[in-house]
PAVO-990126 format. One record per residue (C-alpha): z, x, y. Coordinates in Angstrom, 2 decimals, padded with zeros to 5 digits, always signed. Each point is the difference from the previous one (the first is absolute). Layout:
Z, X, Y
...
# end
This chain:
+002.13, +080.72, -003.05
-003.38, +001.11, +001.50
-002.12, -000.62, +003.33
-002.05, -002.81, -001.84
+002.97, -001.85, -001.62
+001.23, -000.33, +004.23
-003.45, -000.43, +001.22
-001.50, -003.15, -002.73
+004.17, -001.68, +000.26
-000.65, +000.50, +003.63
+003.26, +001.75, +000.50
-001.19, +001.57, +002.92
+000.10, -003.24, +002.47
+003.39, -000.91, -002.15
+001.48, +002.90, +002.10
-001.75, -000.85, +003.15
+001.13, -003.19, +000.31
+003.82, +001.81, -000.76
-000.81, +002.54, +002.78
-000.69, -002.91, +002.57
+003.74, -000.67, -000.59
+001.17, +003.76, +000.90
+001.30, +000.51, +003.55
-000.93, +003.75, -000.08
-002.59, +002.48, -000.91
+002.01, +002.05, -002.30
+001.39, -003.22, -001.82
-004.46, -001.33, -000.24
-000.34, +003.77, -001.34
+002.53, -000.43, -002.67
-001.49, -003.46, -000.89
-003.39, +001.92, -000.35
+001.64, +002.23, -002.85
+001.67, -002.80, -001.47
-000.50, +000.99, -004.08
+000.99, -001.79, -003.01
+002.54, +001.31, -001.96
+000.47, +000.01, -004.05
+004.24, +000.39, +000.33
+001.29, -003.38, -000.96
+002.96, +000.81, +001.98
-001.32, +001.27, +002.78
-002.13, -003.03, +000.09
+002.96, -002.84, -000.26
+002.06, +002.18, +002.60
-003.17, -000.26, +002.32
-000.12, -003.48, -000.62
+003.76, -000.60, +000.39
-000.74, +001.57, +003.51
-002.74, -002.72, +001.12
+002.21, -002.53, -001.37
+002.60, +001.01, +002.43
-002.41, +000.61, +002.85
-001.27, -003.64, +000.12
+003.83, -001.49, +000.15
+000.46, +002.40, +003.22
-002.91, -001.51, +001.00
+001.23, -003.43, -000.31
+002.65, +000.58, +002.04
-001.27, +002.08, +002.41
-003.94, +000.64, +000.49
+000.22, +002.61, +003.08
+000.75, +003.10, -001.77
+000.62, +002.83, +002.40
-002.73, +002.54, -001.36
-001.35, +001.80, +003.15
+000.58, +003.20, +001.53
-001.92, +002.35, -002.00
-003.29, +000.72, +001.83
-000.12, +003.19, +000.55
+002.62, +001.52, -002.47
-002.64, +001.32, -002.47
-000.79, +002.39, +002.65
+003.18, +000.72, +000.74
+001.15, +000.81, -003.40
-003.09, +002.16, -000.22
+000.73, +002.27, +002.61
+003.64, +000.44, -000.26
+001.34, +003.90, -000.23
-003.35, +001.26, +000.78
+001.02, +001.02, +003.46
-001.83, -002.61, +001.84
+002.08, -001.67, +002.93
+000.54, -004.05, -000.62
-001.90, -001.56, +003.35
+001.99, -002.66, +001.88
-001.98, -002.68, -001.34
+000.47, +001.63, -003.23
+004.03, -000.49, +000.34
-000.33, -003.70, +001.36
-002.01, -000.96, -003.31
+002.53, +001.48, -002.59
+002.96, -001.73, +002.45
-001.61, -003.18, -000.30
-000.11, +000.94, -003.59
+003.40, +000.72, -000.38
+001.20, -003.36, +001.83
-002.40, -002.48, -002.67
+002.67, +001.98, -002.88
+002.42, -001.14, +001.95
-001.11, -003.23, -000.23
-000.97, -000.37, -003.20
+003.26, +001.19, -001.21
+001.37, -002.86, +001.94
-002.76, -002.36, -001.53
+001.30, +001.24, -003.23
+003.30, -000.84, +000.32
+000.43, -003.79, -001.18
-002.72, +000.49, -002.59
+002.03, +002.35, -003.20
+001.33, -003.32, -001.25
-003.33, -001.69, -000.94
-002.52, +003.42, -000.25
+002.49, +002.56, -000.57
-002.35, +002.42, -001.28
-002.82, -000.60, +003.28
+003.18, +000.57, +002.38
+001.94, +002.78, -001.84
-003.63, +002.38, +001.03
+001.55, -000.11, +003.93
+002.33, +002.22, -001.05
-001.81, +002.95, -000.33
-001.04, -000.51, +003.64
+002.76, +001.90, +002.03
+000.91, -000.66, +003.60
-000.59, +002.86, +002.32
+001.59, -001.33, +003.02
+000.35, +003.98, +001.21
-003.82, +000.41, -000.49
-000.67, -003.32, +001.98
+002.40, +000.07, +002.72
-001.44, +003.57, +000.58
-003.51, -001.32, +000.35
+000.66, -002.60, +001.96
+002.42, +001.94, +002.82
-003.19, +002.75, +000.18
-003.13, -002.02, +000.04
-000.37, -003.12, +002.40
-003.21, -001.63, +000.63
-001.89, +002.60, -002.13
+001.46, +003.26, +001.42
+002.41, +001.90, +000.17
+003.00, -001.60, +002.61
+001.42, +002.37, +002.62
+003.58, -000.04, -001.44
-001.43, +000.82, -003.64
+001.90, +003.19, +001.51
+001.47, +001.47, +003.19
-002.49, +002.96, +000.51
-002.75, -002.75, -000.20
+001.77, -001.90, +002.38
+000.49, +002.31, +002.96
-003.89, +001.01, -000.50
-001.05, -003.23, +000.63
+002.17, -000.01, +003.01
-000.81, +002.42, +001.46
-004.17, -000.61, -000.60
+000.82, -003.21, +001.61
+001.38, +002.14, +002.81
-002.65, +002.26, +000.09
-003.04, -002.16, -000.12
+001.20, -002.25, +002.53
+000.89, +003.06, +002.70
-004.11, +000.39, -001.54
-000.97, -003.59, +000.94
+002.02, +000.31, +003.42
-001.92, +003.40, +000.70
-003.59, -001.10, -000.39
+000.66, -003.25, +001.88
+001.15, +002.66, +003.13
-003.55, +001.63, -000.49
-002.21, -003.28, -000.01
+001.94, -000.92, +003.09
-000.51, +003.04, +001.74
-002.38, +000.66, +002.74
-000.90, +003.04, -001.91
-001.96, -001.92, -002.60
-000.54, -003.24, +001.59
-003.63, +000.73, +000.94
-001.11, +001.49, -003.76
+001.88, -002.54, -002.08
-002.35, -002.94, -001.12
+003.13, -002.15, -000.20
+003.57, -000.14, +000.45
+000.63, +000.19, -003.50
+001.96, +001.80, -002.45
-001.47, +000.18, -004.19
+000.90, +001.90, -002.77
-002.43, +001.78, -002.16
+000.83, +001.85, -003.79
+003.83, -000.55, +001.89
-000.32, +001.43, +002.96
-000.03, -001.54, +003.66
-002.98, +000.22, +001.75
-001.82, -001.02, +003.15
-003.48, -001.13, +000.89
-001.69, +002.44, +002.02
-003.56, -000.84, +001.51
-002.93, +002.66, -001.59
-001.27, +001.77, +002.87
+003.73, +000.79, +001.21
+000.98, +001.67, -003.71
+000.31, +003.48, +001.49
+002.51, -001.13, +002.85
+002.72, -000.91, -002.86
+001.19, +002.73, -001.75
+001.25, -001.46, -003.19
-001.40, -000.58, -003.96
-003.18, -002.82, -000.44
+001.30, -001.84, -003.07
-002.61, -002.66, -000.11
-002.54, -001.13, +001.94
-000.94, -003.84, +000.44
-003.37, -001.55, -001.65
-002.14, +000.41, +003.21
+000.53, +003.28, +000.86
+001.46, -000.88, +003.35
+003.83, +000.30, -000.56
+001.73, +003.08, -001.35
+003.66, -000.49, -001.90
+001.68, +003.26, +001.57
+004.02, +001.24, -000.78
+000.46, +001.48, +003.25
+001.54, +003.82, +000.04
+003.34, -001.77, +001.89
+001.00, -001.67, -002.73
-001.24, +002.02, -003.26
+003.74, +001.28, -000.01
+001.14, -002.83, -000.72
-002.32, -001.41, -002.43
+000.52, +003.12, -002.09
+003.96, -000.70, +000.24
-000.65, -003.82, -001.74
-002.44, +001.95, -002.56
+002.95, +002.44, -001.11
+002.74, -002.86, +000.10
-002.59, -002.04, -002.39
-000.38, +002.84, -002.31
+003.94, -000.08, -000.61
-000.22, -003.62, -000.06
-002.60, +000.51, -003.32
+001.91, +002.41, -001.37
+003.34, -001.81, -000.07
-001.82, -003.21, -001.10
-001.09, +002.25, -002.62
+003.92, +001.29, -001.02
+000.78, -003.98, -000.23
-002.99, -001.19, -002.24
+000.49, +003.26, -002.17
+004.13, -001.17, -000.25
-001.26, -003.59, -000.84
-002.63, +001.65, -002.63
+002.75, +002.03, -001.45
+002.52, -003.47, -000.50
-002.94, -001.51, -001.51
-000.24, +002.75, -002.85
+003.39, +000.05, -000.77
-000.74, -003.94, -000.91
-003.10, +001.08, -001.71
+001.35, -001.58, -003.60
+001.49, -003.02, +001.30
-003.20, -000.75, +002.55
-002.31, +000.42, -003.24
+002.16, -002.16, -002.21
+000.47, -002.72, +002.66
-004.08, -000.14, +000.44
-000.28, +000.18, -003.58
+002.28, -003.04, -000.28
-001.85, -002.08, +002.71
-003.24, +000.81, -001.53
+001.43, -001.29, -003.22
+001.29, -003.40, +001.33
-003.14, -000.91, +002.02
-002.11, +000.90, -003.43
+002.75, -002.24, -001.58
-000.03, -003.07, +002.08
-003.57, +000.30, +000.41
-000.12, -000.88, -003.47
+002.48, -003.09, +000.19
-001.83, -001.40, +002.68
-003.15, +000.27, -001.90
+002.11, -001.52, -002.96
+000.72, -003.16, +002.33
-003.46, -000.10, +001.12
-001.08, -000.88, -003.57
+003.14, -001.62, -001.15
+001.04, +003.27, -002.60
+002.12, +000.46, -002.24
+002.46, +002.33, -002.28
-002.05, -000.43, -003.23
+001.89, +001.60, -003.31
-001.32, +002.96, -001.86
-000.78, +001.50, -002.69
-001.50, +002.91, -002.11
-000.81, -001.64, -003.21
-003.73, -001.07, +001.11
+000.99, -003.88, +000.00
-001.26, -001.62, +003.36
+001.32, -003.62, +000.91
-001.47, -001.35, +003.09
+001.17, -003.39, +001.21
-001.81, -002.07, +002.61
-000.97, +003.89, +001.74
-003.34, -000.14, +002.33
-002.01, +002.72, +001.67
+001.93, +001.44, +003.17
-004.03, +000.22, +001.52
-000.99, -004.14, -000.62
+002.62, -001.03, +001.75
+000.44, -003.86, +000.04
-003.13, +000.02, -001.87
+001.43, +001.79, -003.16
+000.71, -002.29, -002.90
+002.84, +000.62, -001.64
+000.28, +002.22, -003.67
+002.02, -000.53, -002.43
-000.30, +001.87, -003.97
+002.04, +002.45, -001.60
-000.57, +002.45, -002.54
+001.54, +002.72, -002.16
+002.21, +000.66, -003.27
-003.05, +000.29, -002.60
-002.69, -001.72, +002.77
-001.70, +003.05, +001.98
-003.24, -001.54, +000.38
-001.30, -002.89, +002.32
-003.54, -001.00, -000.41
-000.81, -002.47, +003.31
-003.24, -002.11, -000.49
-001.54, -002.29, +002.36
-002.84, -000.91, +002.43
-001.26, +002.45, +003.05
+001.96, -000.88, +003.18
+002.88, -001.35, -002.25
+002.76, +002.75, +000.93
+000.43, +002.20, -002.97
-000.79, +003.21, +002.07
+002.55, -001.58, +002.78
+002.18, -000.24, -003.27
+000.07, +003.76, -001.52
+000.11, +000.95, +004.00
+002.73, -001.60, +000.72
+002.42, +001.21, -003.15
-001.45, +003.37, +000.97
+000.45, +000.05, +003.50
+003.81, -001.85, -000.43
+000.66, +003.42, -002.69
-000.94, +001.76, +002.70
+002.26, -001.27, +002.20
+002.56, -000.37, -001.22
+000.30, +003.73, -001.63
-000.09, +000.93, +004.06
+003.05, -001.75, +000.17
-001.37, -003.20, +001.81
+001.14, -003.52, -000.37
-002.98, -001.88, -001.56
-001.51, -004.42, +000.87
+001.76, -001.20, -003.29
+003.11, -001.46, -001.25
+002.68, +002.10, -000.47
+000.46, -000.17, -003.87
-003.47, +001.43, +000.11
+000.16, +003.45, -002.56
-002.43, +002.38, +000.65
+000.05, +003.47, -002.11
-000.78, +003.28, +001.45
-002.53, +002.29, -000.87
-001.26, +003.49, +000.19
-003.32, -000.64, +001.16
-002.08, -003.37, +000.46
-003.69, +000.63, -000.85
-002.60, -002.14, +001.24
-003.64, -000.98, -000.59
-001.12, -002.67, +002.41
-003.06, -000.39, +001.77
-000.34, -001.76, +003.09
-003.75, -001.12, -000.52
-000.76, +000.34, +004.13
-002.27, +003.00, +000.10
-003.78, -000.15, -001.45
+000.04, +003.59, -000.46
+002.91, -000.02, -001.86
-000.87, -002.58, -002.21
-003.28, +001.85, -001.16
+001.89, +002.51, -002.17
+003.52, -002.45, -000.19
-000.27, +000.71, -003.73
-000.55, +003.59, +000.29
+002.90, +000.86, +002.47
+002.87, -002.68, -001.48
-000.42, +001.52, -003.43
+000.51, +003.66, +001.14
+003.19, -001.79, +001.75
+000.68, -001.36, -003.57
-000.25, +003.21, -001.35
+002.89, +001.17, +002.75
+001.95, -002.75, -001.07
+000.14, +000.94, -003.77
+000.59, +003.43, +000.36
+003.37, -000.63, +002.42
+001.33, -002.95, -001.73
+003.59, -000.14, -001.99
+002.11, -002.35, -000.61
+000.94, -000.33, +003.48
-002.82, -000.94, +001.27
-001.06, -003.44, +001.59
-004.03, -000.20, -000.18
-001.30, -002.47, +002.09
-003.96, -000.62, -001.13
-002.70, -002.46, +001.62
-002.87, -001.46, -002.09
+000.57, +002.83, -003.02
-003.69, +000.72, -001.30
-002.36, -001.88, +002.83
-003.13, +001.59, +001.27
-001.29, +001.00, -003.04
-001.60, -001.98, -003.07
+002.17, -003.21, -001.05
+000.53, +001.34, -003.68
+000.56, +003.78, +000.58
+002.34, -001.07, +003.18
+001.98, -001.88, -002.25
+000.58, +002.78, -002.39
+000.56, +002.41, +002.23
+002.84, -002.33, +001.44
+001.23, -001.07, -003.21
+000.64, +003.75, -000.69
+001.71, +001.58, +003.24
+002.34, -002.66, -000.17
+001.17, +000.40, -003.08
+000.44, +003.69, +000.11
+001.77, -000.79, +003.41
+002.22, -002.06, -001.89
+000.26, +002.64, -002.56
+001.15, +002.16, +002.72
+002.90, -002.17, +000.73
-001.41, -000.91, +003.60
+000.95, -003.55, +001.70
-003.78, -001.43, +000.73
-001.16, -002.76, +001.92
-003.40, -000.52, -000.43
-002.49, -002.43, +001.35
-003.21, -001.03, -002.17
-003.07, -002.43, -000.56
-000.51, +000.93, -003.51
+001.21, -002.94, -002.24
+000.57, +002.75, -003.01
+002.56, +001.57, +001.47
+001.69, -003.03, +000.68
-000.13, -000.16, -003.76
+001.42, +003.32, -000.02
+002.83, -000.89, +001.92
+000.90, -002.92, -002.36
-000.15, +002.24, -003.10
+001.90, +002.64, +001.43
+003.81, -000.49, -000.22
+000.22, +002.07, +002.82
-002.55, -001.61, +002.83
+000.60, -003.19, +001.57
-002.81, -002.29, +001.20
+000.21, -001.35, +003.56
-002.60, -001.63, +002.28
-000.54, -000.88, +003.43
+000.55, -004.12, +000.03
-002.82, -002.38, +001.06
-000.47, -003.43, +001.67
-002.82, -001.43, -001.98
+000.47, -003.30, +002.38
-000.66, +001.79, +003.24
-001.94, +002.68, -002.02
+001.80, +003.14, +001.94
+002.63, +002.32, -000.88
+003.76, -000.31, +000.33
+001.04, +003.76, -000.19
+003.20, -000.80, -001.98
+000.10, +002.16, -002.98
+000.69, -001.40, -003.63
+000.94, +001.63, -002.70
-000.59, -000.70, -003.35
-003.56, -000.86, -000.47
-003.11, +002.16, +000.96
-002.21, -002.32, +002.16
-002.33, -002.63, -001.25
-003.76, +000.22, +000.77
-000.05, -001.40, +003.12
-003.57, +000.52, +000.32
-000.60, -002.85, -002.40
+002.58, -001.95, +001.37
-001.67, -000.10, +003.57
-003.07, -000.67, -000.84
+001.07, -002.94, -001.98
+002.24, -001.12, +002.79
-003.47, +000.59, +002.30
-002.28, -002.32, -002.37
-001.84, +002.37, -002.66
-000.25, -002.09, -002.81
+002.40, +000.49, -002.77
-002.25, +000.91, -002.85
-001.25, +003.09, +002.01
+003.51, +001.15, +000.70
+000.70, -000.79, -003.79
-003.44, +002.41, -000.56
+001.60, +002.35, +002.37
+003.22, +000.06, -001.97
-001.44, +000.82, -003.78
-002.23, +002.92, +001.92
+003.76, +001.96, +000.99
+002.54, -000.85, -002.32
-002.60, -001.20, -002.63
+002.37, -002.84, -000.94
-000.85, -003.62, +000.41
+001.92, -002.54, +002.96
-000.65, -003.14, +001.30
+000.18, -000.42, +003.68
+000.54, -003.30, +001.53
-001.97, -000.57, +003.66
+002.79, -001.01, +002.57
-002.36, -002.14, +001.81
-000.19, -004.16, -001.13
-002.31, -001.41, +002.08
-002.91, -001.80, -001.97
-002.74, +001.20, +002.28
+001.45, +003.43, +000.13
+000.01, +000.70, -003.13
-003.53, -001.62, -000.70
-001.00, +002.46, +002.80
+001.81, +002.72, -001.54
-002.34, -000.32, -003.16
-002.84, +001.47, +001.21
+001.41, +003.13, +000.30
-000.58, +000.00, -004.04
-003.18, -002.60, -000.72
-002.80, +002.05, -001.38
-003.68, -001.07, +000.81
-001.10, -001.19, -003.59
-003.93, +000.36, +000.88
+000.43, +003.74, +001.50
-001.14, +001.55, -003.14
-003.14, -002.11, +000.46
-000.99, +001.42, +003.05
-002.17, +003.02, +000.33
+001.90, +002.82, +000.67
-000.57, +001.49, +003.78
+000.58, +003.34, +000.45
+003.04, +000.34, +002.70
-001.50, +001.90, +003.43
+002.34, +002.91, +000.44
+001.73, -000.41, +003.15
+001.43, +003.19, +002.28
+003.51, -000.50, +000.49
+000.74, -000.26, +003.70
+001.89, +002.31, +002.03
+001.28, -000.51, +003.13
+000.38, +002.76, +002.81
+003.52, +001.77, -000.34
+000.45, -000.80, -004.16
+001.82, +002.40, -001.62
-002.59, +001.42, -003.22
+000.60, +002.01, -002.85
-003.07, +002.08, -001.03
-000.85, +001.16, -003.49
-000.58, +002.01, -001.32
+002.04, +002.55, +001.92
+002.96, -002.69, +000.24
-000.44, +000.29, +004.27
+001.11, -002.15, +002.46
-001.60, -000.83, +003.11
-000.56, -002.78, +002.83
-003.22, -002.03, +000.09
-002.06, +000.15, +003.45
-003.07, -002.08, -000.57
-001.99, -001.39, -002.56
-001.73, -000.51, -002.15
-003.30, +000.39, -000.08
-003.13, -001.30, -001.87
+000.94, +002.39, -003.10
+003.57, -001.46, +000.31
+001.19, +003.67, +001.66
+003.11, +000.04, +002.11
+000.68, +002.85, +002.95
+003.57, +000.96, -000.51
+002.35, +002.68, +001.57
+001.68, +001.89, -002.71
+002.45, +003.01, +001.79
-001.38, -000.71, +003.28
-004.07, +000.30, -000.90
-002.27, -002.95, -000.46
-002.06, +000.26, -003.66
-002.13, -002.83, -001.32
+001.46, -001.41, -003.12
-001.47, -002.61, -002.69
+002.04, -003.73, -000.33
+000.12, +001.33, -003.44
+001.87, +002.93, +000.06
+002.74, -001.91, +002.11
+003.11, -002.35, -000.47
+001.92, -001.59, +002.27
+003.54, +001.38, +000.19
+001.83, -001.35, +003.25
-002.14, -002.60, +002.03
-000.04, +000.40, +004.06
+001.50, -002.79, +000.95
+003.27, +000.84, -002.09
+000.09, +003.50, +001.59
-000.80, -001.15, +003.68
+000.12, -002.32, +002.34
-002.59, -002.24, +001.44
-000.80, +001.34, +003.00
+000.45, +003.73, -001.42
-002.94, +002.10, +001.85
-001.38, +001.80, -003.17
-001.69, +002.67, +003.05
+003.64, +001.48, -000.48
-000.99, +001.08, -003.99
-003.87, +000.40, +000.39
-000.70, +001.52, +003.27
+001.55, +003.30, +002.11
+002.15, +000.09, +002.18
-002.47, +001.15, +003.21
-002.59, -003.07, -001.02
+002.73, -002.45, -000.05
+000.82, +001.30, +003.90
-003.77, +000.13, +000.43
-000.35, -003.58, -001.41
+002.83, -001.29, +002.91
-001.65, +001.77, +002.44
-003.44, -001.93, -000.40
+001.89, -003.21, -000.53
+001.22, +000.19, +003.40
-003.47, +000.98, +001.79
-003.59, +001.50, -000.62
+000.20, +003.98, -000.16
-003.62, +001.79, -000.98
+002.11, +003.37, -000.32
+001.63, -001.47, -003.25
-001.10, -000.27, -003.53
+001.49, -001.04, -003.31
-000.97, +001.78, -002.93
+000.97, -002.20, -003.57
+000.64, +002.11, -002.62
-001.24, -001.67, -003.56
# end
């Protein structure tokens, strides 16, 4: 499988949508990798998991998958001498009680998903390890009877700093200070006490300026009196720190001896959030446990695109045994690209182990690789060399096909002259076939069709059509190639019968009678003179038709010969019938003649589209809103033509 199989099946927002499901980052970041596989049994036992997943589900739909944010980085630093933090701790306890309970949530569930539930035993309980964590670290640090040492620190800097707090209270009370102070208040600054002295009295307090206030005015001094016994605190918190550090390192240290078990446990609760992820996208689109196979036969019953939704219609074909080869005919917009997308993207799918939208007894074989050649038809630029690029991806697709290999090919041949395209089609699916690839392949060419009849090993489908609302249905049928709806509608839409019947001998040169639909007298004596011929036009003198210049309109997509260029048209024409249009961003005056319309403007943009966006830069457009809004002599707009 390559990058452009996933990106044209649109694999990529398959797993997005699965992601959405996940309850953690690791379990979106396996979703992200999420590969098919080629192991048949590897693929069922994936499967078989899903399966099991969804009934949990429908018992239960609160899975306890939580408690793992932050364990990557845990895991990543473990016996590399760095000291688990506090908060650090807390996270892998919480992680340690969501085991817990989804060892309990696994419990009642072996009887009816066995194989889902039997994975929680691999997670161990490490009520040690937890009961550890949760006797040291309180309110994210370390508690004072994580040990006694720690405790009789903290008792005694609860002594100390309040004999600290009693002595600086004496000094702002005293008459000593009273007239320097600014007020009778005692602060801390960097964790010492200080008092507010007034500036011009600084050298009447012997003692340490810590900070001064925004002004100027006030000076934060530790007076000399009580420096002893700020330095006492400072030594009492240093121990504190360092036997804080002795507990964290003897947590760290429990922690490493549970290194395996830890990594297996996250490992496991990765794996069921990546798992029921997947079953609740599998309810989402009402999934399910399709059979497989690895014989190439595909049997898809009443399966739709997981992407349409409600919208999707349902499919339903199946093919195999001696038929490797489905040939899908049938108007533009009538869902044969849906069609080869959705067996293609389903394939897909389901080789990732995902439940698929269609029934059960759906059979879907697996493959190596699924090769695709589908253009989406949205970009202009691409569509100037579509033939070009799609047969060099034609080329990749014969060189890495085998016989298992699905090919999935849009309009076969297009872009190119009718009668070479056909060839050319005819050809690369026959050695495809030759090959022993499974193809599904789209086409417009009614010889290949043919093909597909003579072959014994094509079938002939088509996209059905409602020739009494004149629209598509989007329900495949197989069987037939499609009829030539072209005549079809226009006989439905009142061209007279012996023009379609004209029509008919000119591409299949065979003779048939069409029959009008419409039996209205005065209708069809209206309809007649589409084909009464003047009898006295001969008579007349000939006058010599006056060559008109073909209009075009500002914003018409051209294509210029003889170079083969395409540009936009600006303006025009002229008396000589010249038009002024911007080929790679410059202006050039160009002859009606040596032009042909290729897109019109009002298919590419709206309305109200301001064309001053294409034709003009960026600093006249602000230029131009400037002088809309008032009269400014300073500015002027030079046009570039």
């Amino acid at each position: 499988m390559n990058q452009h199989t996933f990106n044209v099946l649109e694999f990529k927002q398959i797993k997005e949508t699965i992601a959405g499901f996940a309850m953690t980052k690791e379990g979106k970041a396996k979703i992200e990798g999420l590969t098919p596989s080629s192991n048949k049994k590897q693929i069922e036992a994936w499967l078989d998991e899903v399966t099991e997943a969804v009934k949990i589900l429908e018992k239960s739909a609160s899975v306890p998958v939580h408690g793992l944010d932050g364990m990557e980085q845990m895991l990543s630093n473990l016996n590399k001498g760095v000291v688990f933090r506090p908060d650090q701790l807390m996270k892998l306890y919480d992680f340690l009680v969501s085991c817990g309970k989804m060892r309990r949530y696994m419990k009642d569930k072996e009887y009816f998903a066995p194989r889902v539930a039997s994975y929680v035993d691999v997670i161990e309980e490490l009520p040690e390890l937890a009961n550890e964590i949760n006797r040291c670290i309180r309110n994210s640090r370390v508690d004072d009877y994580a040990s006694k040492e720690l405790l009789k620190i903290r008792k005694q800097m609860a002594i100390q700093e309040e004999r600290l707090k009693e002595k600086t209270m004496q000094l702002v009370r005293s008459n000593k200070y009273k007239l320097y102070l600014q007020e009778q208040v005692v602060s801390q600054r960097n964790g010492r006490f200080v008092i507010p002295i007034k500036k011009e009295y600084r050298t009447k307090i012997k003692g340490t300026v810590l900070d001064t206030s925004a002004s100027g005015a006030t000076l934060f001094i530790e007076p000399e009196d009580i420096a002893i016994f700020q330095d006492q605190l400072t030594w009492l918190m240093a121990d504190e720190e360092t036997e804080v550090q002795k507990v964290l390192s003897c947590l760290t240290g429990m922690v490493e001896l549970y290194e395996t078990q830890i990594r297996l446990a996250v490992e496991t609760m990765v794996h069921y959030d990546f798992l029921f992820a997947k079953a609740k996208y599998s309810r989402s689109i009402n999934g399910s446990k399709v059979r497989m196979n690895d014989t190439g036969n595909i049997e898809l019953i009443e399966a739709k695109h997981p992407l349409l939704g409600e919208k999707a219609v349902p499919l339903t074909f199946s093919m195999g045994d001696n038929k490797r080869a489905l040939i899908i005919t049938g108007p533009n917009t009538g869902g044969k690209t849906v069609t080869i997308k959705t067996v293609g993207l389903l394939t897909l799918m389901a080789q990732c182990g995902l439940h698929i939208p269609a029934d059960e007894k759906s059979n879907i074989s697996i493959f190596q690789a699924i090769l695709v050649d589908i253009g989406d038809g949205q970009s202009i630029a691409e569509n100037l060399s579509t033939f070009s690029s799609r047969i060099v991806n034609i080329i990749a697709i014969l060189k890495n096909a085998n016989n298992r290999t699905l090919t999935l090919i849009d309009e076969l041949g297009s872009g190119t002259d009718p009668g070479e395209g056909m060839g050319l089609a005819t050809a690369i699916l026959e050695t495809l076939y030759e090959k022993g690839a499974v193809i599904l392949a789209t086409t417009h060419y009614s010889e290949i069709k043919d093909l597909a009849e003579q072959h014994p090993g094509f079938m002939n489908g088509s996209m059905e059509f409602d020739l009494k609302s004149l629209s598509p249905t989007y329900r495949l049928m197989i069987g037939k190639g499609g009829e030539s709806q072209a005549f079809e509608i226009a006989l439905q839409l009142g061209i007279h019968p012996k023009i379609i019947e004209k029509a008919h001998s000119v591409t299949y040169k065979e003779e048939k009678t069409y029959v009008s639909p419409v039996s209205d007298y005065w209708k069809l004596k209206d309809m007649e003179k589409q084909v009464i011929i003047n009898k006295y036009q001969d008579k007349k003198p000939a006058v010599k038709p006056v060559q008109q210049v073909p209009l075009y309109q500002q914003g018409d997509n051209v294509k210029i010969t003889p170079g083969n260029e395409f540009g936009i048209v600006y303006k025009g024409p002229d008396q000589q019938g010249n038009y002024i249009v911007q080929i790679k961003g410059e202006k050039v005056s160009v002859n009606h003649k040596r032009m042909k319309l290729y897109i019109a403007a009002n298919e590419l943009y709206p309305d109200d589209y301001d064309f001053d966006i294409i034709f003009q830069t960026k600093e006249n457009r602000k230029k131009s809103k400037i002088l809309s809004k008032r009269h400014d002599d300073q500015i002027t707009i030079d046009h570039v033509e």
